[in-house]
C-alpha positions in Angstrom: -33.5 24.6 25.4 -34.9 23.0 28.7 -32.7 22.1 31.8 -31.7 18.4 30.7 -30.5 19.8 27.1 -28.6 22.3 28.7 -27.0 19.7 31.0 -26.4 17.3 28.1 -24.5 19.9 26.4 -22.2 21.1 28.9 -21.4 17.3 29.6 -20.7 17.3 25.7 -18.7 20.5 26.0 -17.0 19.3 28.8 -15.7 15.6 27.5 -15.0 17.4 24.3 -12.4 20.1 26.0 -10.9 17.0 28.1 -10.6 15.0 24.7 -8.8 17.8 22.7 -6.3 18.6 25.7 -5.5 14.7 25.8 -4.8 14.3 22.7 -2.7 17.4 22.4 -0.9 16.1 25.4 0.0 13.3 23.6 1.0 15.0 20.7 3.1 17.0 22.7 4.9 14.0 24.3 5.4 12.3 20.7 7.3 15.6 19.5 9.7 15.5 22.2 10.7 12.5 21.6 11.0 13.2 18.1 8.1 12.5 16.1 7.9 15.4 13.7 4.3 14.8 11.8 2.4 14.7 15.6 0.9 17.9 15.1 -0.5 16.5 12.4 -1.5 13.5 13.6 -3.5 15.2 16.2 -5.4 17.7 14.1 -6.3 14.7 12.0 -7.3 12.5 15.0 -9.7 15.8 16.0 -11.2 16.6 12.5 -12.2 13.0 11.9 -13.5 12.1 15.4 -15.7 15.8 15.4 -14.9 16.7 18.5 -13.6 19.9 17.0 -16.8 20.9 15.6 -19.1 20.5 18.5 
């Protein structure tokens, strides 16, 4: 792996963290006010957008 891969994956890495702790924030908003399948929601939102597996 030369430098610019490295780079590219850490920027990857990097959007990918900020991405997951969004949407968790979210989810986390949506069950205090009530909505009981967020949790859900977000592992679904995560699994099909594959930010999970990078």
């Amino acid at each position: 792996m030369d430098k610019h891969d490295l780079i590219n994956q850490l920027q990857l890495d990097t959007m990918a963290e900020n991405f997951e702790k969004a949407i968790s924030q979210a989810a986390d908003a949506l069950q205090k006010k009530g909505y009981k399948n967020a949790g859900t929601i977000k592992d679904k939102i995560l699994e099909t957008s594959g930010y999970r597996y990078l």
